[in-house]
PDB file as gemmi writes it, atoms N, CA and C in Angstrom:
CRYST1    1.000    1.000    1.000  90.00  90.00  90.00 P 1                      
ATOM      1  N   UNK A   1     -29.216 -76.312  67.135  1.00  0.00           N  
ATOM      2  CA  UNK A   1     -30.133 -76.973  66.250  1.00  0.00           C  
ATOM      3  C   UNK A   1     -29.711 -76.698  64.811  1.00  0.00           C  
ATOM      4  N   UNK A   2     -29.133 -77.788  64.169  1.00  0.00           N  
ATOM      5  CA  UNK A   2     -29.066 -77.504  62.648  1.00  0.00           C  
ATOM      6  C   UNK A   2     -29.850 -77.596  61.991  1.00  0.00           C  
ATOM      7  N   UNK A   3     -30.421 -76.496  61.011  1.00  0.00           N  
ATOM      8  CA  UNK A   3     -30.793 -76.435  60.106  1.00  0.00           C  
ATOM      9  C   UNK A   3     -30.178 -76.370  58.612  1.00  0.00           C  
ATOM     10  N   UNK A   4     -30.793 -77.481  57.565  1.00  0.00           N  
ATOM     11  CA  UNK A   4     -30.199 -77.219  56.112  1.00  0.00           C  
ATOM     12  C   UNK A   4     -31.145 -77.841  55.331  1.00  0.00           C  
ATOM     13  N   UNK A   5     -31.133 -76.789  54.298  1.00  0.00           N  
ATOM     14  CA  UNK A   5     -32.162 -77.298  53.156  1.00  0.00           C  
ATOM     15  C   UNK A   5     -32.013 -77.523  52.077  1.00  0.00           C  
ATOM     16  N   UNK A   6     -32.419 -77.749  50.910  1.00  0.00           N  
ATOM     17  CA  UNK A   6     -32.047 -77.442  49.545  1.00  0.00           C  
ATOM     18  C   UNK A   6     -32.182 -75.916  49.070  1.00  0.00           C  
ATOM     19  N   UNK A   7     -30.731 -75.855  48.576  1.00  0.00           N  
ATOM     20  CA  UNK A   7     -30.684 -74.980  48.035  1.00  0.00           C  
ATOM     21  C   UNK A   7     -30.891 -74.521  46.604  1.00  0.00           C  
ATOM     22  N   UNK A   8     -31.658 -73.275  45.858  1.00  0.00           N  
ATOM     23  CA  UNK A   8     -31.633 -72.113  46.985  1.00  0.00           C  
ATOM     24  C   UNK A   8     -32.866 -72.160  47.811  1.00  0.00           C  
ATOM     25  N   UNK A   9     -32.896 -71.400  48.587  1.00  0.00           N  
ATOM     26  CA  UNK A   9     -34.161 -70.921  49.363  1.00  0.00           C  
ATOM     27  C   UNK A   9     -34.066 -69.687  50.000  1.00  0.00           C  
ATOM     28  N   UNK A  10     -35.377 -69.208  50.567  1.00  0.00           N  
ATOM     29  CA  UNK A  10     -35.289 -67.777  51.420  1.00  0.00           C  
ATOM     30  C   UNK A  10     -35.247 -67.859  53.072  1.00  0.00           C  
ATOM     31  N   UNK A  11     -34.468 -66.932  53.445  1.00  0.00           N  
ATOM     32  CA  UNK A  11     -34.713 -66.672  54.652  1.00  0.00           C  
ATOM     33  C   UNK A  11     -35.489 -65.168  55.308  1.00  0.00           C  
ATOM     34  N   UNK A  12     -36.364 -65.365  55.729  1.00  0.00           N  
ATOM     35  CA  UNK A  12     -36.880 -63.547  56.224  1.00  0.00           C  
ATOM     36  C   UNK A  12     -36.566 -63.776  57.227  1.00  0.00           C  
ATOM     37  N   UNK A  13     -35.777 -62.446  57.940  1.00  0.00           N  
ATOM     38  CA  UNK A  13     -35.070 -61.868  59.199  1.00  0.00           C  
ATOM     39  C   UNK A  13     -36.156 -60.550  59.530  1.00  0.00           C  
ATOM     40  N   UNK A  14     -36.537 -61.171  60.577  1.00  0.00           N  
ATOM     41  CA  UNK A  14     -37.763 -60.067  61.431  1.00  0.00           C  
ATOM     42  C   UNK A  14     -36.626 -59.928  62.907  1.00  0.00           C  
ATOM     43  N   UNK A  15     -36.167 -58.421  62.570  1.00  0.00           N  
ATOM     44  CA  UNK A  15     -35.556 -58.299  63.685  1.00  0.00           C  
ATOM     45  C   UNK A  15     -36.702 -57.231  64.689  1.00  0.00           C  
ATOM     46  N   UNK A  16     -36.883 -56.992  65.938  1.00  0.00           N  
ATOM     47  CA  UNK A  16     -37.591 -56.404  66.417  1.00  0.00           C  
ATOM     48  C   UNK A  16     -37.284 -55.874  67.801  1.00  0.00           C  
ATOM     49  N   UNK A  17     -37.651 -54.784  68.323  1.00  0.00           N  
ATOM     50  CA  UNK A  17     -37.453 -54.363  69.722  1.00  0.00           C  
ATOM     51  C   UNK A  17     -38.685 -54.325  69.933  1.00  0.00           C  
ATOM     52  N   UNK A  18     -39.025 -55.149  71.238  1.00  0.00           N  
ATOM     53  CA  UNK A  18     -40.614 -55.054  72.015  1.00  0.00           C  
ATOM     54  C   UNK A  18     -40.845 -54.782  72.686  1.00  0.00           C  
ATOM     55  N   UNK A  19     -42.092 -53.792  73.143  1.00  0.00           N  
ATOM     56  CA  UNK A  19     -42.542 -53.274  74.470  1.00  0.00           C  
ATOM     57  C   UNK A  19     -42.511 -53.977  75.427  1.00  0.00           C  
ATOM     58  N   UNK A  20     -41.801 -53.706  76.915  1.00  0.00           N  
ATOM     59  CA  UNK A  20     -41.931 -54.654  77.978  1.00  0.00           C  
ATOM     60  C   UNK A  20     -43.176 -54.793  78.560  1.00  0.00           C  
ATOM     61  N   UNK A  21     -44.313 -54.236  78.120  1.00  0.00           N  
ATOM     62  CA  UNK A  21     -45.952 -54.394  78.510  1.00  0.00           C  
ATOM     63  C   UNK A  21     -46.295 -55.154  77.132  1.00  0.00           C  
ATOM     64  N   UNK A  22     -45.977 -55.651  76.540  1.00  0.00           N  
ATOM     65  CA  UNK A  22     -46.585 -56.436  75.479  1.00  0.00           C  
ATOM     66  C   UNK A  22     -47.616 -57.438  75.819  1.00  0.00           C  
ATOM     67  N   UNK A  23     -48.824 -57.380  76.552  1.00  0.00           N  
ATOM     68  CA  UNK A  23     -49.632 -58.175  76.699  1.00  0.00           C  
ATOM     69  C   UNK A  23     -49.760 -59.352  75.722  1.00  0.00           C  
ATOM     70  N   UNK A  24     -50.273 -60.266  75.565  1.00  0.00           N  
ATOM     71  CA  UNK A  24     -50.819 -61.604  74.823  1.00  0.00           C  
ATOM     72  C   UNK A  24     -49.847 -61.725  73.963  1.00  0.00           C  
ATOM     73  N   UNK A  25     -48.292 -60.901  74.175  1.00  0.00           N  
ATOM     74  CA  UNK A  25     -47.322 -61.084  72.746  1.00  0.00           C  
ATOM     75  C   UNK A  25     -46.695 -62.883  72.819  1.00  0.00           C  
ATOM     76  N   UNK A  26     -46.797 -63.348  73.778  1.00  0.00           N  
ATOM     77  CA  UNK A  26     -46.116 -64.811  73.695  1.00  0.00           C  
ATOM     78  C   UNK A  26     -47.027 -65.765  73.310  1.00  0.00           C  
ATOM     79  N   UNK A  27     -48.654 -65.929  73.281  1.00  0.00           N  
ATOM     80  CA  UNK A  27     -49.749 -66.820  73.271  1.00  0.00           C  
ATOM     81  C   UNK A  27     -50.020 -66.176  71.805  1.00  0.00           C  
ATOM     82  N   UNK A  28     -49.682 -65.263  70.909  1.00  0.00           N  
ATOM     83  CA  UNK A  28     -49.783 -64.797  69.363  1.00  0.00           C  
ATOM     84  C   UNK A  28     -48.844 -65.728  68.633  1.00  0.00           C  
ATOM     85  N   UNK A  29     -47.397 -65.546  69.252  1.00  0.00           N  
ATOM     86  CA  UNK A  29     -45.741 -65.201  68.940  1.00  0.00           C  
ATOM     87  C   UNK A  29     -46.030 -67.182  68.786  1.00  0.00           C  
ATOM     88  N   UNK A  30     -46.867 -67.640  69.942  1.00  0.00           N  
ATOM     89  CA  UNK A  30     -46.687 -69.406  69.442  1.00  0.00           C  
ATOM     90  C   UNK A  30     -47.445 -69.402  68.226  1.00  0.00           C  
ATOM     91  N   UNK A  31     -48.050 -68.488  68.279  1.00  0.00           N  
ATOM     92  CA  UNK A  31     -49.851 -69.197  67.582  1.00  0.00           C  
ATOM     93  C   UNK A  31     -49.428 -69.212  66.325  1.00  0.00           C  
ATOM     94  N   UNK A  32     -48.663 -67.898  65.845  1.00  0.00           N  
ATOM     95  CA  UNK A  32     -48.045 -67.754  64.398  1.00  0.00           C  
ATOM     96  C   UNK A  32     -47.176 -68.812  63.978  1.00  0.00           C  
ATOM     97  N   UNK A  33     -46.173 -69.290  65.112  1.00  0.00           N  
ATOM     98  CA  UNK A  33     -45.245 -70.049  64.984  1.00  0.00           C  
ATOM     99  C   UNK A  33     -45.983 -71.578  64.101  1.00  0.00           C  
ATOM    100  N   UNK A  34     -47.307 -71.575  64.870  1.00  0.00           N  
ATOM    101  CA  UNK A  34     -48.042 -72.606  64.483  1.00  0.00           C  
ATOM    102  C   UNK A  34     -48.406 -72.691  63.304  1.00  0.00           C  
ATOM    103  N   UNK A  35     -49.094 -71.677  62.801  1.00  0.00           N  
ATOM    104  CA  UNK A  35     -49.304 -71.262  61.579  1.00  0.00           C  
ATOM    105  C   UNK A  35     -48.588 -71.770  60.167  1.00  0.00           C  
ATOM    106  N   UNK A  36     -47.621 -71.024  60.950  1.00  0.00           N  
ATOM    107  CA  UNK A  36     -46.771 -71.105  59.587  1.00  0.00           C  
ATOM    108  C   UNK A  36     -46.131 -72.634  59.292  1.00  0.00           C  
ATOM    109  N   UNK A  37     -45.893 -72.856  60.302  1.00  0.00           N  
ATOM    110  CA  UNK A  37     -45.353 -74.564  60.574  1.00  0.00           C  
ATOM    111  C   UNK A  37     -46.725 -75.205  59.183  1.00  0.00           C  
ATOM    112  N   UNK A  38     -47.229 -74.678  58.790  1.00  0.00           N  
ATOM    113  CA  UNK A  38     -48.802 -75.294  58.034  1.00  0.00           C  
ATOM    114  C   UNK A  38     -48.692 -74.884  56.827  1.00  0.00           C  
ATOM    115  N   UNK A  39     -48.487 -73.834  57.089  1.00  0.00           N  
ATOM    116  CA  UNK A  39     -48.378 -72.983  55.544  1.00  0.00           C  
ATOM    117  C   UNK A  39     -47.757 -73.370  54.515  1.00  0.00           C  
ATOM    118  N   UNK A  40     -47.836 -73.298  53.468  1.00  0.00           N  
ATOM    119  CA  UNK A  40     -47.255 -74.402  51.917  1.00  0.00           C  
ATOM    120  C   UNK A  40     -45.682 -73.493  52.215  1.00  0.00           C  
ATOM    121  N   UNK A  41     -44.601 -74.545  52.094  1.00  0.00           N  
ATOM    122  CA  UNK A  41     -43.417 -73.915  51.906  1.00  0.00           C  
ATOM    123  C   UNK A  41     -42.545 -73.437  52.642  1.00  0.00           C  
ATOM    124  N   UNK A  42     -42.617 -73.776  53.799  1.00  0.00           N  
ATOM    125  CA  UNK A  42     -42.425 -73.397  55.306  1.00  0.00           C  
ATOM    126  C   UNK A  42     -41.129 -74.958  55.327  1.00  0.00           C  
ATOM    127  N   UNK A  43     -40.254 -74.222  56.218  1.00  0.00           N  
ATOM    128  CA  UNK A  43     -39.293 -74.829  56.060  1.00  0.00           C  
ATOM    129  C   UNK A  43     -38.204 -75.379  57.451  1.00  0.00           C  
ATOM    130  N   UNK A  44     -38.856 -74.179  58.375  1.00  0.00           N  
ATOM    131  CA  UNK A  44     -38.061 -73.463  59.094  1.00  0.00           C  
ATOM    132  C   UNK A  44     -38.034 -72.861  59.926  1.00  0.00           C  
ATOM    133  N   UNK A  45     -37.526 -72.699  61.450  1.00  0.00           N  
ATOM    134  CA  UNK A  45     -37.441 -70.978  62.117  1.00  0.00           C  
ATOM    135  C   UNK A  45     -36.313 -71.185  63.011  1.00  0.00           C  
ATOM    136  N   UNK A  46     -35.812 -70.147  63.362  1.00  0.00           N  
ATOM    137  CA  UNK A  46     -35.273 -70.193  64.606  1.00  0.00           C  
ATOM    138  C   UNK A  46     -35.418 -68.818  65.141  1.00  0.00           C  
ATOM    139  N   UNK A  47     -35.397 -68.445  66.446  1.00  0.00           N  
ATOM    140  CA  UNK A  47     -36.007 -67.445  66.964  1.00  0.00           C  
ATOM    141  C   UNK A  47     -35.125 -67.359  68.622  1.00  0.00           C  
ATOM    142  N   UNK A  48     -34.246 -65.753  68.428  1.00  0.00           N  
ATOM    143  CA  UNK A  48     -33.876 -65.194  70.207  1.00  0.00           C  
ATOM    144  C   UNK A  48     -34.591 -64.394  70.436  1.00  0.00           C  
ATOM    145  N   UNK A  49     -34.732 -63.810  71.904  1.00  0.00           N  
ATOM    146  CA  UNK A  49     -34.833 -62.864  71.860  1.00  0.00           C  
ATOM    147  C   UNK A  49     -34.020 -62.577  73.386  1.00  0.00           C  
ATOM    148  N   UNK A  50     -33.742 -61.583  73.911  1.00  0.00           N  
ATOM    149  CA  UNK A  50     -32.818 -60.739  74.913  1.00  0.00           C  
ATOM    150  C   UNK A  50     -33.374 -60.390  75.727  1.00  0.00           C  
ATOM    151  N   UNK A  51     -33.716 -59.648  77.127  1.00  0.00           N  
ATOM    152  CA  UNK A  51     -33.949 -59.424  78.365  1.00  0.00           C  
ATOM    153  C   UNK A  51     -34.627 -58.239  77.673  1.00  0.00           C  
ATOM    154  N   UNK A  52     -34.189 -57.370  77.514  1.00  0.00           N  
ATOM    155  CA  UNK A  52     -34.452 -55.887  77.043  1.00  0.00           C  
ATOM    156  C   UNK A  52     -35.543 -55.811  75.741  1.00  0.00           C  
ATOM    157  N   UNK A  53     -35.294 -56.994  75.309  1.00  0.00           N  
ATOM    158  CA  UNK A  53     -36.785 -56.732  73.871  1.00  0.00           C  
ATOM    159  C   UNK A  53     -36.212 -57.216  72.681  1.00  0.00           C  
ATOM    160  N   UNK A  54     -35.123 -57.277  72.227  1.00  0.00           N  
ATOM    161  CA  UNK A  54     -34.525 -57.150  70.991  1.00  0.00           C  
ATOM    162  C   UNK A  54     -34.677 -58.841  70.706  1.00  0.00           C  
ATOM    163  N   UNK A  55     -35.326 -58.838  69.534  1.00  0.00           N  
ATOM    164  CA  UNK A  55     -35.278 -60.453  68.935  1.00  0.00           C  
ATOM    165  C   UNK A  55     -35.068 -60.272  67.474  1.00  0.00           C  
ATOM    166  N   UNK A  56     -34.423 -61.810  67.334  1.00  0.00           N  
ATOM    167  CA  UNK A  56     -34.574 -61.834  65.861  1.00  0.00           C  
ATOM    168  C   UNK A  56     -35.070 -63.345  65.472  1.00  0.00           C  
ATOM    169  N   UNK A  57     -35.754 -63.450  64.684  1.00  0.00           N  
ATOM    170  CA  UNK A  57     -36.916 -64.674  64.468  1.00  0.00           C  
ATOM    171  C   UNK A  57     -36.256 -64.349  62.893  1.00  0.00           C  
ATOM    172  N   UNK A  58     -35.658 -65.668  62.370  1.00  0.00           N  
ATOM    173  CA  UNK A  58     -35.695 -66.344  61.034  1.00  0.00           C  
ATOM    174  C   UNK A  58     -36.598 -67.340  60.766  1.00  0.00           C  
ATOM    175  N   UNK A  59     -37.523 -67.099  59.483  1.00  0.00           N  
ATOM    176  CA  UNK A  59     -38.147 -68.057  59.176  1.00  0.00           C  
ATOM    177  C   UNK A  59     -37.672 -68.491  57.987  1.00  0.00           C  
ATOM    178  N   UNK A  60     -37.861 -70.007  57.543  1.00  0.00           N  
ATOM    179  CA  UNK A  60     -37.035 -70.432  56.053  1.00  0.00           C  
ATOM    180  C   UNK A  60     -38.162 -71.002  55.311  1.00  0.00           C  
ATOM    181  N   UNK A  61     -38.013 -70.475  53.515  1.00  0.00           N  
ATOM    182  CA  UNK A  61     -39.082 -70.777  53.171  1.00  0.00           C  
ATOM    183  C   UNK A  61     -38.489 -71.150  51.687  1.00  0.00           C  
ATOM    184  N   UNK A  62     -39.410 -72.364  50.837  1.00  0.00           N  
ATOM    185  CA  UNK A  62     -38.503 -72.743  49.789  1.00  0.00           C  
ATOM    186  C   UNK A  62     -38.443 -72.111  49.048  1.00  0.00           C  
ATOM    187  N   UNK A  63     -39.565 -70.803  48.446  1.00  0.00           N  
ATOM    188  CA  UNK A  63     -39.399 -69.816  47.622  1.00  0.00           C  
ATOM    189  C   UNK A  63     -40.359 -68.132  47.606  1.00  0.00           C  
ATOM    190  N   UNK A  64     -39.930 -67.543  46.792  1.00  0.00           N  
ATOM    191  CA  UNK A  64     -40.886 -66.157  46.944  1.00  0.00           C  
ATOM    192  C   UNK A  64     -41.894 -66.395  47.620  1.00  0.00           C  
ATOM    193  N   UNK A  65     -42.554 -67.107  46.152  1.00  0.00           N  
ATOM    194  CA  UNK A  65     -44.110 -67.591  46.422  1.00  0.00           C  
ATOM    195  C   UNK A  65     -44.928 -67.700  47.405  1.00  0.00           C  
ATOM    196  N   UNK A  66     -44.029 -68.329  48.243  1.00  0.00           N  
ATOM    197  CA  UNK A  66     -44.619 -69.033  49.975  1.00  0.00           C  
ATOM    198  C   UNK A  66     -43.821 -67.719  50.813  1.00  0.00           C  
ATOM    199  N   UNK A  67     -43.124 -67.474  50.969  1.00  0.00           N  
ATOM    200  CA  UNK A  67     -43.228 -65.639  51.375  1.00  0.00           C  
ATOM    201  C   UNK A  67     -44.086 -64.994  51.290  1.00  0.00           C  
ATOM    202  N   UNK A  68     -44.284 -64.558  50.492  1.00  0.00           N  
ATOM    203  CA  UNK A  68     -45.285 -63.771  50.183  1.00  0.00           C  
ATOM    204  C   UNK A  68     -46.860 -64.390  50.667  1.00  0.00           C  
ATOM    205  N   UNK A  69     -46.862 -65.576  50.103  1.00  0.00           N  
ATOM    206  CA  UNK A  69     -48.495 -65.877  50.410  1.00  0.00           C  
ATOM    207  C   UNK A  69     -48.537 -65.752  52.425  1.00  0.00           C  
ATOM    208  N   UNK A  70     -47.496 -66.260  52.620  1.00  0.00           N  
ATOM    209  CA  UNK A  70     -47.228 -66.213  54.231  1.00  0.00           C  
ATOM    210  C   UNK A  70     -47.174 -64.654  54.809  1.00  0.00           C  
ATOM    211  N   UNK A  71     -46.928 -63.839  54.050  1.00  0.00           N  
ATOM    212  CA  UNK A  71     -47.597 -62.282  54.588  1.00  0.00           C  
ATOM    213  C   UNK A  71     -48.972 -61.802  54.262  1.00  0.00           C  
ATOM    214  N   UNK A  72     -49.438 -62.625  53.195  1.00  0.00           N  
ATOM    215  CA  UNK A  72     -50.887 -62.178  52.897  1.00  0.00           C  
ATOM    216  C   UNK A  72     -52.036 -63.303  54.005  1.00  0.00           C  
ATOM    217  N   UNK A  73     -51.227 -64.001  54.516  1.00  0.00           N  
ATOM    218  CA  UNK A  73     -52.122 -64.783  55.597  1.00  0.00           C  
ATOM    219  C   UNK A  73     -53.104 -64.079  56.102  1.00  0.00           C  
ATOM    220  N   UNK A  74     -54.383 -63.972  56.779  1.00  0.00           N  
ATOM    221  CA  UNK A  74     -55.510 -63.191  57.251  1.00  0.00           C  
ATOM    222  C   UNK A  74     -54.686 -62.840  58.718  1.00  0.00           C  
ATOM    223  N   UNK A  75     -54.768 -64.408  59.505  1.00  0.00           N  
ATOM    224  CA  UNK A  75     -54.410 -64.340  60.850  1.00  0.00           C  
ATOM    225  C   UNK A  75     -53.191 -63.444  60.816  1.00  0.00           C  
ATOM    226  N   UNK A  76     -52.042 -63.839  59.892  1.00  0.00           N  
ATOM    227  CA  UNK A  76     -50.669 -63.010  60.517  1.00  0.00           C  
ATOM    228  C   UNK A  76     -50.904 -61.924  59.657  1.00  0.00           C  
ATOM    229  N   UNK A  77     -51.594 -61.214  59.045  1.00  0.00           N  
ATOM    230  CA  UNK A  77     -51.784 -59.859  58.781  1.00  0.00           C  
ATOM    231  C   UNK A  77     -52.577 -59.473  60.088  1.00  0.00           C  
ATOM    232  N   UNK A  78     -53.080 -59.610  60.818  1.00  0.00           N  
ATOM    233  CA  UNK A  78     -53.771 -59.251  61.872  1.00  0.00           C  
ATOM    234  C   UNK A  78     -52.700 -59.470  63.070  1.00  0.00           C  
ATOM    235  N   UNK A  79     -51.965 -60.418  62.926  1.00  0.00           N  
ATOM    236  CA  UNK A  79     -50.541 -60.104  64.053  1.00  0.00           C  
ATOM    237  C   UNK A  79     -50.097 -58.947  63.672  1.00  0.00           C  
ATOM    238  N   UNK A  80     -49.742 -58.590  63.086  1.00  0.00           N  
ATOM    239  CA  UNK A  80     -48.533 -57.746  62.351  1.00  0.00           C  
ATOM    240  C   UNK A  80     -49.417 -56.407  62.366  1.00  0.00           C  
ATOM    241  N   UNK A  81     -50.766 -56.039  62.779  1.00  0.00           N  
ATOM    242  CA  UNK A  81     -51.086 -54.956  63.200  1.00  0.00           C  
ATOM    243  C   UNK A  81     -51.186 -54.561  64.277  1.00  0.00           C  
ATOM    244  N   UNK A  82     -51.554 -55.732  65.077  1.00  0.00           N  
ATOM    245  CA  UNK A  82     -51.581 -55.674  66.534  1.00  0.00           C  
ATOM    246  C   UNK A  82     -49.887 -55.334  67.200  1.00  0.00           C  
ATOM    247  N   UNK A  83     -48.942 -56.282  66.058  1.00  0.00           N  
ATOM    248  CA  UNK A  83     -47.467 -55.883  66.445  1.00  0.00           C  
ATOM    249  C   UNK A  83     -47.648 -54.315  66.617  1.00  0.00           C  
ATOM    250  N   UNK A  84     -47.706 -53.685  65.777  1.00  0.00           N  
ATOM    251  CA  UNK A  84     -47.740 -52.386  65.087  1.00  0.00           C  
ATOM    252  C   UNK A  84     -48.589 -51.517  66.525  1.00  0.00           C  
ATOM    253  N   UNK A  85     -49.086 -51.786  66.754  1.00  0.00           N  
ATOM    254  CA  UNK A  85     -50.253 -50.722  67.483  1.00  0.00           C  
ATOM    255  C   UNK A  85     -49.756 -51.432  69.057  1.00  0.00           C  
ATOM    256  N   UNK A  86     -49.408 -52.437  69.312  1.00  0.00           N  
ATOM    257  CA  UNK A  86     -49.462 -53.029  70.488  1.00  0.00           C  
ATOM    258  C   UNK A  86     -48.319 -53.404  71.230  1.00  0.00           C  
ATOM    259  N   UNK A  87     -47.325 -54.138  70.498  1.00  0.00           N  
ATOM    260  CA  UNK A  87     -46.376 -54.739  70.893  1.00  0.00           C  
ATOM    261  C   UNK A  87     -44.472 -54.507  70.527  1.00  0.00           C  
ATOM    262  N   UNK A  88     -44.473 -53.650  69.204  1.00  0.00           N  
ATOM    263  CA  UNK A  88     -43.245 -53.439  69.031  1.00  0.00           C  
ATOM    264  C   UNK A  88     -42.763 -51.806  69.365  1.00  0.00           C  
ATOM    265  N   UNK A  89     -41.979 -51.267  70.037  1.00  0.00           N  
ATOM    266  CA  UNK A  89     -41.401 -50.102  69.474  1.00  0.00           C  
ATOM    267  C   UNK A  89     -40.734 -49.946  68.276  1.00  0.00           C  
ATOM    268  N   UNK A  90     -40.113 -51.169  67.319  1.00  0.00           N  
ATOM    269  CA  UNK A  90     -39.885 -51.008  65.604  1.00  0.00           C  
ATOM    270  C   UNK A  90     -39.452 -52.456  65.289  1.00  0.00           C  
ATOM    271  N   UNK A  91     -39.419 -52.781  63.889  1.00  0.00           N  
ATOM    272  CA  UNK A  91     -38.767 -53.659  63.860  1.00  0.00           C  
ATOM    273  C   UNK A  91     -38.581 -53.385  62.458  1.00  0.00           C  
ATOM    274  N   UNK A  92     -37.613 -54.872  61.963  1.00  0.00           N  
ATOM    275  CA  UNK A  92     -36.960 -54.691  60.956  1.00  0.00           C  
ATOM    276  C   UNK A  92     -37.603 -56.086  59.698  1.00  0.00           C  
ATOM    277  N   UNK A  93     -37.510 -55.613  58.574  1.00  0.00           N  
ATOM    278  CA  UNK A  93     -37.793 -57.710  57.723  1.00  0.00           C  
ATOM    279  C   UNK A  93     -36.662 -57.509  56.975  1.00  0.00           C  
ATOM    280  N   UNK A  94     -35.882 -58.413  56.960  1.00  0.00           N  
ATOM    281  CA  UNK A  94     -35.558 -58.731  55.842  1.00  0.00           C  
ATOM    282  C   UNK A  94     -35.215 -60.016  54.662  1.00  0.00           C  
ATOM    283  N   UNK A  95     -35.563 -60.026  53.463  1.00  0.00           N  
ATOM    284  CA  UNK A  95     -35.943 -61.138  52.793  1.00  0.00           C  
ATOM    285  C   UNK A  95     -34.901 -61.326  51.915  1.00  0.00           C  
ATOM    286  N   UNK A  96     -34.004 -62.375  52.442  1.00  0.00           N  
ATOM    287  CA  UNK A  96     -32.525 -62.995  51.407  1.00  0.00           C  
ATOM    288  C   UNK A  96     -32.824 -64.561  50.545  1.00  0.00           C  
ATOM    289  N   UNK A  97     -32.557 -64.363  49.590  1.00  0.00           N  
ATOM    290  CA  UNK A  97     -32.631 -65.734  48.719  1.00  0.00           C  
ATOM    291  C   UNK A  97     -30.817 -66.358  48.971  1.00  0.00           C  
ATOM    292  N   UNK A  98     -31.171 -67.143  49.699  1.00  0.00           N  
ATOM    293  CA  UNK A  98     -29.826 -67.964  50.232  1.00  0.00           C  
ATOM    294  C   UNK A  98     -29.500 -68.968  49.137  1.00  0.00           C  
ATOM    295  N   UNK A  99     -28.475 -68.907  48.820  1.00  0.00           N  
ATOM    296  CA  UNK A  99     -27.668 -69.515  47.342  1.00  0.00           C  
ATOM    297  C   UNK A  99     -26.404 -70.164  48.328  1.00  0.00           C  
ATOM    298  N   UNK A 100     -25.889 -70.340  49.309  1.00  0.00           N  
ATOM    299  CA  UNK A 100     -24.592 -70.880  49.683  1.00  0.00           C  
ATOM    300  C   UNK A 100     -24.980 -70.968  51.135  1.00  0.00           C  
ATOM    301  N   UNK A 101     -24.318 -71.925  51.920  1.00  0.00           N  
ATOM    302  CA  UNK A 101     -24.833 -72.091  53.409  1.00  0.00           C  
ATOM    303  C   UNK A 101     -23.395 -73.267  53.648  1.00  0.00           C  
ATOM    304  N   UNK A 102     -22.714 -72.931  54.826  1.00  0.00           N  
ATOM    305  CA  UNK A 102     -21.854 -74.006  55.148  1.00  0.00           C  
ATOM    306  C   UNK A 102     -22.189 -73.447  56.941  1.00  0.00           C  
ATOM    307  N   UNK A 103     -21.127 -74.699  57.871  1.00  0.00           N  
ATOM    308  CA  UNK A 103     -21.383 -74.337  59.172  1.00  0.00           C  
ATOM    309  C   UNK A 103     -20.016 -74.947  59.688  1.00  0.00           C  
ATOM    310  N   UNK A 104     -20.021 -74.656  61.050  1.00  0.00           N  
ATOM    311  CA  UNK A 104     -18.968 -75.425  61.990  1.00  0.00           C  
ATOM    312  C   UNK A 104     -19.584 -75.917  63.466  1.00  0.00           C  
ATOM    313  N   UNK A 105     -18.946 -77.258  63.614  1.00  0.00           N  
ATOM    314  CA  UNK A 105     -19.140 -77.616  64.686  1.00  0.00           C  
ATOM    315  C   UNK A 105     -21.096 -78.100  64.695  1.00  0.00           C  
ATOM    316  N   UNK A 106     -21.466 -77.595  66.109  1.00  0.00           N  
ATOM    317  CA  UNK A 106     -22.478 -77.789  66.909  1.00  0.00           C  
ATOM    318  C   UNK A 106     -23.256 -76.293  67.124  1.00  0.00           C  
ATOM    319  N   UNK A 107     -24.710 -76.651  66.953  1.00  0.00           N  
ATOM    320  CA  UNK A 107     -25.500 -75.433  67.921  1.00  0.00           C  
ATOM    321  C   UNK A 107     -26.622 -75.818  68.647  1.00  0.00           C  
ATOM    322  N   UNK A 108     -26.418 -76.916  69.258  1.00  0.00           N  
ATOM    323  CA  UNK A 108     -26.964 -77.447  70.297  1.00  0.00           C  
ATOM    324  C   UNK A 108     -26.882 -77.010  71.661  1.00  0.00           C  
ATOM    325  N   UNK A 109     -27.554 -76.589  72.164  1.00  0.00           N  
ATOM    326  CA  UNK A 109     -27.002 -76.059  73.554  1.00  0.00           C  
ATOM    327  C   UNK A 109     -27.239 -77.123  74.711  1.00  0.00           C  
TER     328      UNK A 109                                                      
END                                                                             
């Protein structure tokens, strides 16, 4: 699936390892997805994750601004505790202002 936007923009990298008892983590994991799909400035996602737990979920957003307001959300501040207490053994964010983007080929599977 290609993604490209105008540049620049941000990408946040939520890398994470998850408990294999993670109750209600996939019926949240859409709900946010939904969310944000709404949220001013939203651009974007793509999202793996591995047998064992390890994911990494990029979301793309056109600037700070909408970052940020997208962590002060009510609902996904209330994910992101339940992550915390419920569903991750750790994870990682990180927030890049993307200035250059080229590709090859296909990522269509």
């Amino acid at each position: 699936m290609k993604l490209s936007f105008e540049i620049p923009y941000y990408a946040v990298i939520f890398t994470s390892l998850r408990k294999m008892d993670a109750h209600d983590y996939n019926q949240i994991a859409e709900r946010m997805e939904q969310l944000s799909r709404n949220q001013s400035g939203f651009l974007g996602i793509q999202s793996v994750r591995e047998d064992k737990g390890l994911g990494i979920t990029v979301s793309y957003w056109k600037n700070i601004e909408d970052v940020l307001n997208w962590k002060m959300n009510v609902e996904h501040r209330e994910a992101q505790s339940k992550g915390k207490s419920d569903w991750y053994k750790g994870y990682e964010v990180r927030i890049c202002k993307v200035e250059r983007e080229y590709d090859f080929g296909s990522l269509d599977i």
